[in-house]
Structures are given as structure tokens and as C-alpha cells.
N, C-alpha and C positions, 0 to 999 in steps of 0.2 A: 249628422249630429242630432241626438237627441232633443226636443224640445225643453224651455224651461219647465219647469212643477208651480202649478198655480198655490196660490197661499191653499185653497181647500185639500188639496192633495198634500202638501206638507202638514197641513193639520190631522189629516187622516191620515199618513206614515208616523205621526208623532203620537198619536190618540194607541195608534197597533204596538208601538215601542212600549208607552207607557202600561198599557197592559199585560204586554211581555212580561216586563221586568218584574210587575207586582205579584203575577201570577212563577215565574220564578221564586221573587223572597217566600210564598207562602208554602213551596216547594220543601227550601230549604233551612224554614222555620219547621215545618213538619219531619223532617229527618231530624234536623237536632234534637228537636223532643222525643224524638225513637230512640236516636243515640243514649242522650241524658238517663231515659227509662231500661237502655241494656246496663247502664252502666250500675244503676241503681240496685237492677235486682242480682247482675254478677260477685255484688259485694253483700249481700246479703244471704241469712241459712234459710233455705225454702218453707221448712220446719217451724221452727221457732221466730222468725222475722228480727233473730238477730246478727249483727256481724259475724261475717262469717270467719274462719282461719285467715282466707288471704287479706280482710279487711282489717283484721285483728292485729297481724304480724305490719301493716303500712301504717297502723296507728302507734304501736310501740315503736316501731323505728323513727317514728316523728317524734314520739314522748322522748327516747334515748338520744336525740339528735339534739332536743332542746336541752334534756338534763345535762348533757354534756357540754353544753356552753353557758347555763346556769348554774351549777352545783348541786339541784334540786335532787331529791330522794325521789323517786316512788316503788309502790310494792306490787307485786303479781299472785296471784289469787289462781291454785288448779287446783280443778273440783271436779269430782268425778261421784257419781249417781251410783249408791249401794243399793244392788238385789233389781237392777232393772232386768236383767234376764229372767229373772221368777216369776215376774208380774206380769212379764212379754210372752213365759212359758203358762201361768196359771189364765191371764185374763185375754191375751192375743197381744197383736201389735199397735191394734188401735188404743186399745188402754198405755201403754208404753208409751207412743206416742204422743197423747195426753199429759200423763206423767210429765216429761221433756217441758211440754209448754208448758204448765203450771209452775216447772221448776224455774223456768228461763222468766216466770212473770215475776217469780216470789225475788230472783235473784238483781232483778233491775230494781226493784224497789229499795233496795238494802245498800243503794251506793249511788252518788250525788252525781250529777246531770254530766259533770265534766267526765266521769269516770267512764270507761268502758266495761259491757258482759260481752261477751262471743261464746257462740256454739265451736268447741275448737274439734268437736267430730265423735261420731256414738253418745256418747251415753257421757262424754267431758264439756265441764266449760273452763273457761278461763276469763277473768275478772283482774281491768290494769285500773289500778288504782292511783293516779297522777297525785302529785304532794301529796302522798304519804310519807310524814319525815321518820316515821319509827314500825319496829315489827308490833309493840305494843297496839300501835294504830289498827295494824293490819286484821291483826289479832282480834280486837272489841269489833271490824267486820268479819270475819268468821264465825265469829261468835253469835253474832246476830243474826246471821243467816241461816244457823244451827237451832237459835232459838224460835224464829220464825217456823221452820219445818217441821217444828217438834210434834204437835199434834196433827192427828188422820186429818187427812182432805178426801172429799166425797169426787169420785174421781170415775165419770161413767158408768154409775150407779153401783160403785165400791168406794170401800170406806178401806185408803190405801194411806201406808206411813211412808215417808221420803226422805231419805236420809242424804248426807253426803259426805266424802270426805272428803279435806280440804289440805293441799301442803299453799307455803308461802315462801316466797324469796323478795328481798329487798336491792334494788340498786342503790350503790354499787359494792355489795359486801359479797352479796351472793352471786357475782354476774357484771361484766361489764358488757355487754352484748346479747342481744335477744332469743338465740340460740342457748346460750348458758343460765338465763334466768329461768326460762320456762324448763330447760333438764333440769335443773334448782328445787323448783316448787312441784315436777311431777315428780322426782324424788322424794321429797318430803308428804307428798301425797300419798305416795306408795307405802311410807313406814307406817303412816296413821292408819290407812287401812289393815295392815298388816297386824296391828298393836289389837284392832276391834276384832279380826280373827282370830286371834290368838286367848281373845278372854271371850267371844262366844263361843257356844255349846256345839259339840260334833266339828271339832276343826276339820278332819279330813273329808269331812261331804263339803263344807265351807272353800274349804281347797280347791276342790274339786271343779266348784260351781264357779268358782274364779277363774280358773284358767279356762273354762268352757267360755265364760265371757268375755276374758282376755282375747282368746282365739277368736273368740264373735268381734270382739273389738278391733282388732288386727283388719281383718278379712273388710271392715264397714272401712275401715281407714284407707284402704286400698284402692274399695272403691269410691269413696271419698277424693282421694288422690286422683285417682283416673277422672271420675267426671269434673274435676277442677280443670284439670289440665286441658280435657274438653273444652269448656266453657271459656277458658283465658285463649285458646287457640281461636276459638270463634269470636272471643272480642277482640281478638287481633284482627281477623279478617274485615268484621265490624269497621272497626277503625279507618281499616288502609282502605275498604272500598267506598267509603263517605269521603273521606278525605280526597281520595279520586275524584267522584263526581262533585265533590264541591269545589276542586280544582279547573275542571273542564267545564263545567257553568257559567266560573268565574273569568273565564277567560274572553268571551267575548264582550262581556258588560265593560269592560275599558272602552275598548272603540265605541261601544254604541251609545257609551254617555258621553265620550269625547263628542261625536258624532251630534248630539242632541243639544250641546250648548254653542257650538258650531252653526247651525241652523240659523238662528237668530240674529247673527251677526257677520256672516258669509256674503260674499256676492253674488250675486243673480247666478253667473256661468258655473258656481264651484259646487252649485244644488245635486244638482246631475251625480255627481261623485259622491257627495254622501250619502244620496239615495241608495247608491251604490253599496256601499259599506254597509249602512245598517242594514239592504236587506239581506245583504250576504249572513253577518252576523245574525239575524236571528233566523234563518235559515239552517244554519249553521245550531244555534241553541234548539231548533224546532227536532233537527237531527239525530241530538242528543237526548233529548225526552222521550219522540220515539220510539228510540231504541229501545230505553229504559221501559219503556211502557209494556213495549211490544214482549219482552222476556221475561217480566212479572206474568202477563199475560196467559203466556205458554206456558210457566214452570206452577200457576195455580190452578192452571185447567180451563179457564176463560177465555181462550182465544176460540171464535168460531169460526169458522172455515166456510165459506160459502164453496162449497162443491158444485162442478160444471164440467162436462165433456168438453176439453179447450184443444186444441189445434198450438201443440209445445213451439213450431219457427213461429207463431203468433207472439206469445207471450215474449220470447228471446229479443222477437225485433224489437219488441216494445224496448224492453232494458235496454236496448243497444241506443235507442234513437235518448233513452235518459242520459247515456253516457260519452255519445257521441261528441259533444259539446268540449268536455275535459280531455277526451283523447286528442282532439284536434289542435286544442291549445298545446298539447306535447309534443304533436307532431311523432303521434303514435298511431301504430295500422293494424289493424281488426281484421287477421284473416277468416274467413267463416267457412267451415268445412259443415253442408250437412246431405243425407240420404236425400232422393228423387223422391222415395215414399211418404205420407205425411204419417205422423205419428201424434196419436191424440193420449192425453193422461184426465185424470178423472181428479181435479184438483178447483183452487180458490185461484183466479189469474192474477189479481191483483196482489197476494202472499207471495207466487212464483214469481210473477216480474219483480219482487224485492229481492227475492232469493238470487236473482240471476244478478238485478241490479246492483248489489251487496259486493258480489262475486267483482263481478265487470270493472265496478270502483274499487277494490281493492289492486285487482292487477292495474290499474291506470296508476294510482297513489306511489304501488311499491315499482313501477317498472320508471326508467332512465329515458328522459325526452330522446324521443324515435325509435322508442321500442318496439315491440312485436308482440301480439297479442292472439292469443289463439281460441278460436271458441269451436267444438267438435259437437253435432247432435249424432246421434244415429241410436239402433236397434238391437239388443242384446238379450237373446234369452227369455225374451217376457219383459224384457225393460229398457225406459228409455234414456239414454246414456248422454250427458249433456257432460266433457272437459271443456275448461275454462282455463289453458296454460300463458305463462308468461317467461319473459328472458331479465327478468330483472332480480333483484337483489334478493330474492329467497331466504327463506328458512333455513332456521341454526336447527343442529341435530339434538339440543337440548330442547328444543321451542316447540318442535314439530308435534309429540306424543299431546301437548296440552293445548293444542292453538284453539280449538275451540270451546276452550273452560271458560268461562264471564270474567274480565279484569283480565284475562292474560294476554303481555302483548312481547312478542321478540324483541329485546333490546335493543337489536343488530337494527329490527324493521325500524322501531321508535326514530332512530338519529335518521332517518330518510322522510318520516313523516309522523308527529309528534302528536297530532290530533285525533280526537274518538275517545272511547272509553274503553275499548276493548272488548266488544260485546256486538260485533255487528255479525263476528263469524257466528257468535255463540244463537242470535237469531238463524241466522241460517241454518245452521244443524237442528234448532226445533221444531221453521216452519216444513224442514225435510221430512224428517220423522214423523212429523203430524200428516206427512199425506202418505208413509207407509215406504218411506225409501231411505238413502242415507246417500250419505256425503262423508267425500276423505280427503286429506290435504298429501299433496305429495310435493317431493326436492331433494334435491341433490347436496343440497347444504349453502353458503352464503353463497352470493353473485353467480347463483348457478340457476338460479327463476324457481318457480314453483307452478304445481297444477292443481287443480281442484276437482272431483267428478262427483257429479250428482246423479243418484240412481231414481227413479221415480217409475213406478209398476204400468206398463200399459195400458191402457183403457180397452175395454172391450170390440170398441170398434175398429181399433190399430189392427188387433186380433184378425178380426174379421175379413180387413180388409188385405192384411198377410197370406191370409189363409185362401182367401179368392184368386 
């Protein structure tokens, strides 16, 4: 029986907790403000620093959400930018460019705080105009936004005129749905410019330059399209991999605050045990940063490697003697298969004994109390060949192509053992790589076990001593 924990020791287990935890929240104050800041510039045009389409289309669905339990009107504003391609073809793109913002300044200015402008893509905006009860309304803003433009703006040391055309649609005459109002008003957009074609000079060069633009417009919309579709993919990802790790963080802070008011109020004998708990638990949270640490690490090029001619059954016994502890409590057996000859690799011991340790713990985690464990070293080719097989609940044939992508975890494995983040294999394949070798998961499919090989280059004096 362990001895009790004197008050200084519990105050020094309580003093390590509380800094735990604080250095956690600043963790995971600092992610949300990551998060907050994707979310911020996702809904925003890079360009113009205004709303962008998809922010555009979740703010009208809000307007139309509320009009629609209010009665309320409002009207939609598309406007579209005459002769940007001229200015794009006479003065470049950066002039063009320019253009855009000054339009997008002149156009915020000409409509009241509640209202919305958005860049809706090229060379378009669009302007929602919340209570607006009449097109007359809508109308004295177009109008203003016309007379605004009217004179040159000195625009990257050109003296450039800005025009626009504008159509309007009103809910719910023209549109009861956001789809229909904005066809509505780019309809209406379309005649007005059509109408200025038609009474200036040289229609068919006029023509001309419009479909060239059109088709420039089309092509930007696409990709437009495409890089959205980007960016909402990666703030999905965004998303689900925060939410992970803010899941798995949060998991042990129950016990170890249960665990901390406990303390105080406990009996002398029942110390022992909690000691127990909290240090498993931050153990456990120390695991998890780690990880996280160790894979920013590698994937930014910051991890350094202390390289050493190491003796590979050195490093292996090491993990094993880490692991040995948890196999014993499963009353699981580590058979070890390796060569007579020693085999040395030119690596960091303390990285390999993770890699190996990583390994070892996974098959202990997914294998079934009394299972079989297989660890194989030997000599191949120039290299040094380390399986690490098991007989336990293996890998789905959906699971296997991606097992070591960050975040991905087998379903199948998850309902056997639910903790991690999914990212201990994804260290392993980098600290491999990093020393010039690789690693592959192998299985036969569920409850058929799985193996793991890691290839790692001989050191020169394996060589040598092969060769003797």
C-alpha cells in the first residue's frame, strides 16, 4: 500500500493541475480566435472588403425569413460596372482593380448602416435594401448612386469615368424567394444596359466588347465558383477538426475538476486514488498536445532531428519496456522476432522510440485481452525492416487507404477505443519520412488484426559490418 500524500505534495499536485488547466483555456481561447478570424474573412470579397456572394445570399435569406413573418417590403439593387474591360485592356488590371474599390467605397456610402453592398463576382454588385416599402424608394437610390459617379475620379494617376448599370426588383412583386428576386433585377439590369447600347455610337463594336466581357465574366464566375467551393470545403474541415480537439481536451477536465474539489473534503485513505485519477488525466491531456504539437511541428518544417548512429533493438526495447506496463494489464504477449546481426540506422532515438511507441500502443489499445502481439526487426535490401503485427480487430477496407491522414479514425476502431484525436499514426508517417523511410499499414479487413512496417535506410556501419 502506498503511503498517504503529505499536505505539501497535495498542494504541489494541485498547484501542476491548476496550471494545467489555465494553460489549456489559453489554448483554447487562442483557437477560437483562429476560428472567429477564418470565419470572418470566409464571408468576406478579398478585393473590395466587402460581403461576399455567400454572405450576401445568408443575409437576404435572413431579410426574406423575417419579411415573411412581418409583411415588410424590401428591394434588391444589381449593378453591374460599364466598360471595365477597356480600362482593364487600356490601363492593366491594377487600374481595374482600383476601379472595383472606389466603386464598392462610392456604393457603401449611398445606403444606410442596416442595408447591405456585396461584391456578387466580376465586375457585379448587388445592394439589399431592407424596408424599402416602394420601387420609387429604390429608385431615388439608384439614382444617387448615378449621380454620385457622374464626374471623373483620378484613379492611379488617370482621370477615369464610372458608370453603372443598375436593374431593381422588389419583394414580393417581383420574387418571393432569393433565387427569383436577384433573376429579377439581373434581368432588369440587362435591358438598362442594353437600352445605353443601343443609343451609343458604333453598336456593333459595343456588342462586341460586351460579349468579350460577358465571356470574361462567365469564366471569373467559375472561378469565382470554384475557389468558394474551396474555401467552404476547408471551413468545413475547419470546423470538424476544432470541434474534435475541443472535444478531446474537454474530456478529461470533468474528472480532474471532480477530482480537485474532492481533495478537500476526502479522507486521508481515498488521497491515493485521486492522485491516481488526476495524474492519469493530465497525462492523458499532456498526450494530446503533444501530439498536436509534434504534427504542426513536422508539417512546418520545425521539427529537428538530433541525428545519431543508434543500435535499432536499443531504441525498440526502449518502447517495449513503455508499453509493457499496458500489455500486462491485458494479459497480452509480445512475441519479438529479430536477426543475430545488430543493425544500426542514422536517426533521432528519442523520435524512434515514439514511432515505435505509437505503433506498440496502438496494437495494445485495438487488440482483445490476451492477445498476440507481433514485433519482427530484420535486414532488407539496404534496409532496416521493423513489422509490428496484431490479431485484433483491424481495419475496414474503407479505412485502410487514409489511416494515416490527421483526424481520420476507423469507425469500426473508434467503438473499441474512443480516445485520441487521430493523429498519432499521422506523427508516425512524418517522424518516418523525416529520417528517409516509410511506413504502410496492412489487414485483412475487420477482426482479422492488422500490421504495420516501417522501412528505415541502414546506417553505414550495418553496411560495413554485413559486408565483413
Amino acid at each position: 500500500m502506498k503511503p498517504p500524500l503529505d499536505p505539501e505534495q497535495l498542494l504541489a499536485i494541485n498547484e501542476q493541475l491548476v496550471l494545467g488547466m489555465l494553460r489549456i483555456q489559453n489554448e483554447v481561447e487562442a483557437t477560437d480566435k483562429t476560428l472567429r478570424e477564418i470565419f470572418r474573412v470566409a464571408s468576406l470579397d478579398e478585393l473590395t472588403g466587402l460581403p461576399n456572394r455567400r454572405e450576401l445570399r445568408t443575409r437576404l435569406q435572413q431579410t426574406l425569413d423575417h419579411a415573411q413573418q412581418s409583411g415588410e417590403r424590401f428591394a434588391l439593387l444589381f449593378l453591374d460596372l460599364n466598360d471595365l474591360k477597356q480600362i482593364n485592356d487600356a490601363f492593366g488590371h491594377e487600374a481595374g482593380d482600383a476601379v472595383l474599390i472606389e466603386a464598392a467605397r462610392c456604393l457603401t456610402e449611398c445606403v444606410r448602416d442596416h442595408d447591405t453592398v456585396a461584391r456578387y463576382g466580376g465586375d457585379e454588385f448587388v445592394i439589399l435594401l431592407t424596408r424599402c416599402v416602394s420601387h420609387a424608394e429604390a429608385l431615388a437610390v439608384a439614382d444617387d448612386i448615378i449621380q454620385r459617379l457622374r464626374n471623373p475620379r483620378l484613379i492611379n494617376e488617370h482621370q477615369l469615368f464610372i458608370s453603372m448599370s443598375i436593374g431593381i426588383s422588389i419583394y414580393p412583386q417581383d420574387g418571393a424567394d432569393a433565387r427569383a428576386l436577384i433573376a429579377s433585377a439581373d434581368a432588369a439590369m440587362y435591358r438598362v444596359k442594353r437600352a445605353r447600347l443601343a443609343s451609343a455610337p458604333s453598336q456593333d463594336l459595343q456588342m462586341s466588347q460586351m460579349r468579350a466581357a460577358n465571356s470574361a465574366l462567365v469564366m471569373a464566375a467559375l472561378d469565382a465558383q470554384l475557389s468558394q467551393q474551396r474555401a467552404e470545403a476547408t471551413l468545413q474541415q475547419e470546423k470538424f477538426i476544432l470541434a474534435k480537439v475541443a472535444h478531446e481536451l474537454r474530456a478529461p477536465l470533468a474528472p480532474l475538476c471532480l477530482s480537485t474539489e474532492m481533495l478537500s473534503r476526502v479522507e486521508q485513505k481515498a488521497l491515493p486514488r485521486l492522485h491516481e485519477v488526476i495524474a492519469r488525466q493530465i497525462e492523458h491531456l499532456t498526450r494530446l498536445v503533444d501530439d498536436l504539437v509534434d504534427v504542426t511541428r513536422v508539417r512546418s518544417g520545425k521539427m529537428h532531428l538530433r541525428r545519431t548512429t543508434v543500435e535499432l533493438s536499443t531504441v525498440i526495447r526502449q518502447a517495449i519496456d513503455v508499453c509493457t506496463p499496458a500489455m500486462n494489464a491485458r494479459l497480452q504477449m509480445l512475441e519479438l522476432h529479430s536477426p543475430s546481426s545488430v543493425l544500426y540506422v542514422d536517426g533521432d532515438p528519442l523520435r524512434l522510440t515514439q514511432v515505435f511507441t505509437n505503433l506498440l500502443g496502438n496494437a495494445c489499445k485495438f487488440s482483445l485481452t490476451t492477445g498476440v502481439i507481433t514485433l519482427s526487426l530484420s535486414a532488407v535490401d539496404g534496409w532496416a525492416q521493423v513489422e509490428i503485427a496484431d490479431n485484433g480487430v483491424g481495419i475496414s477496407p474503407e479505412a485502410l487507404p487514409t489511416i494515416f491522414e490527421p483526424f481520420v479514425q476507423d469507425p469500426h476502431s473508434r467503438s473499441v477505443n474512443s480516445k485520441g484525436l487521430g493523429i498519432g499514426l499521422t506523427v508516425v508517417r512524418e517522424l518516418v519520412e523525416a529520417h528517409g523511410g516509410c511506413v504502410v499499414a496492412h489487414s485483412g479487413g475487420l477482426g482479422l488484426g492488422c500490421a504495420f512496417t516501417v522501412r528505415l535506410p541502414l546506417a553505414e556501419l550495418s553496411l560495413l559490418i554485413g559486408e565483413a
